[in-house]
C-alpha positions in Angstrom: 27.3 71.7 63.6 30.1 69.9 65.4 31.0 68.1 61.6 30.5 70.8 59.5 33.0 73.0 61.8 35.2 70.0 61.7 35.3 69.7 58.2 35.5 73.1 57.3 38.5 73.3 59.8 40.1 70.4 57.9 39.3 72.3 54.6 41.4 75.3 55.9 44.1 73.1 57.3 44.2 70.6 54.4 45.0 72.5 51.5 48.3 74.2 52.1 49.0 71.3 54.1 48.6 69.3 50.2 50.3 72.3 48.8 53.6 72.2 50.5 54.0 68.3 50.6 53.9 68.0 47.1 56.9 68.0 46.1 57.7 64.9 48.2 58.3 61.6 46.8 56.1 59.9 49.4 53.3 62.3 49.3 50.3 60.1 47.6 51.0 57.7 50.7 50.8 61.1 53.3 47.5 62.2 51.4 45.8 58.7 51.9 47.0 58.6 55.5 45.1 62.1 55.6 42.2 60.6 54.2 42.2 57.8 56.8 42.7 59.7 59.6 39.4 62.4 58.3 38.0 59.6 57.9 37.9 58.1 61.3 37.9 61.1 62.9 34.9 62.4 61.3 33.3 58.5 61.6 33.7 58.9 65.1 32.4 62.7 65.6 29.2 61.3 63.2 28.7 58.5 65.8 28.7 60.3 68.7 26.1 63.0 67.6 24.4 60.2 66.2 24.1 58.4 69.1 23.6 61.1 71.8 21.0 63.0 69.1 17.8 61.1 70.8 19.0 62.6 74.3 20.0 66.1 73.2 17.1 66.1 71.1 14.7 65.9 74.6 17.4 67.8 76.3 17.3 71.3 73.4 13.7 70.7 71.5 11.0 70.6 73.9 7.9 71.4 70.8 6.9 68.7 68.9 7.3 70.6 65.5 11.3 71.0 65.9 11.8 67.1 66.5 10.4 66.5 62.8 13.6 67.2 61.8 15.2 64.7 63.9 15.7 62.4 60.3 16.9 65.1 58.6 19.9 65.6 61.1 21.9 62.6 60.2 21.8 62.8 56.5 23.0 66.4 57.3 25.9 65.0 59.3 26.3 62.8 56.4 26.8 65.1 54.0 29.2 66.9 55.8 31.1 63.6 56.1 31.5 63.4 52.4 31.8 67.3 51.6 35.1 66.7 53.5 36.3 63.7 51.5 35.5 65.5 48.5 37.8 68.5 49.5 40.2 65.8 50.5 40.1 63.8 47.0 39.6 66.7 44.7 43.4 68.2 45.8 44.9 66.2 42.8 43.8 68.0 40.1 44.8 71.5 42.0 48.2 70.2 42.7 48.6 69.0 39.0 47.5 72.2 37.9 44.2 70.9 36.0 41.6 72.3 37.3 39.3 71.7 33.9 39.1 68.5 35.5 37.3 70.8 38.9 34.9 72.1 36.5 33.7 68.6 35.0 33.3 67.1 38.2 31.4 70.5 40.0 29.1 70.1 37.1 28.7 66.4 37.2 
């Protein structure tokens, strides 16, 4: 939960963010230091779930049957990871106003 409220906060922030720094000259460099920084960040947050899963998973699921999910959990966290680079990378065809190029890769 921690990453997918991270991500979607970064989602929220992001966009306007992209939005008014566009018409910069040094704005590709500012959106890849955006994407290094989620990056990290989210690398980091990823990590420490990851690591402290095993002890909050004792700690919050005491049945057996919840901690079958235990796998699942980090592909989840995972996924989150990349759902936010994906709103990250896919601002360049919103800020060049071709979002055809949005449909094609939703549908790929």
């Amino acid at each position: 939960m921690f990453i997918a409220l991270f991500t979607q906060a970064f989602r929220y922030a992001a966009e306007p963010f992209f939005f008014q720094q566009h018409k910069r000259e040094d704005s590709n460099i500012l959106y890849g230091k955006v994407t290094t920084y989620y990056t990290i960040v989210s690398a980091f947050g990823f990590l420490a779930v990851a690591l402290t899963l095993p002890w909050l998973q004792e700690f919050f699921l005491r049945k057996p049957d919840y901690k079958a999910g235990y796998n699942v959990t980090i592909l989840i966290l995972l996924a989150n990871i990349l759902l936010g680079l994906y709103y990250n990378l896919s601002v360049w065809y919103k800020l060049q106003d071709r979002t055809q190029y949005g449909m094609f890769i939703s549908l790929a």
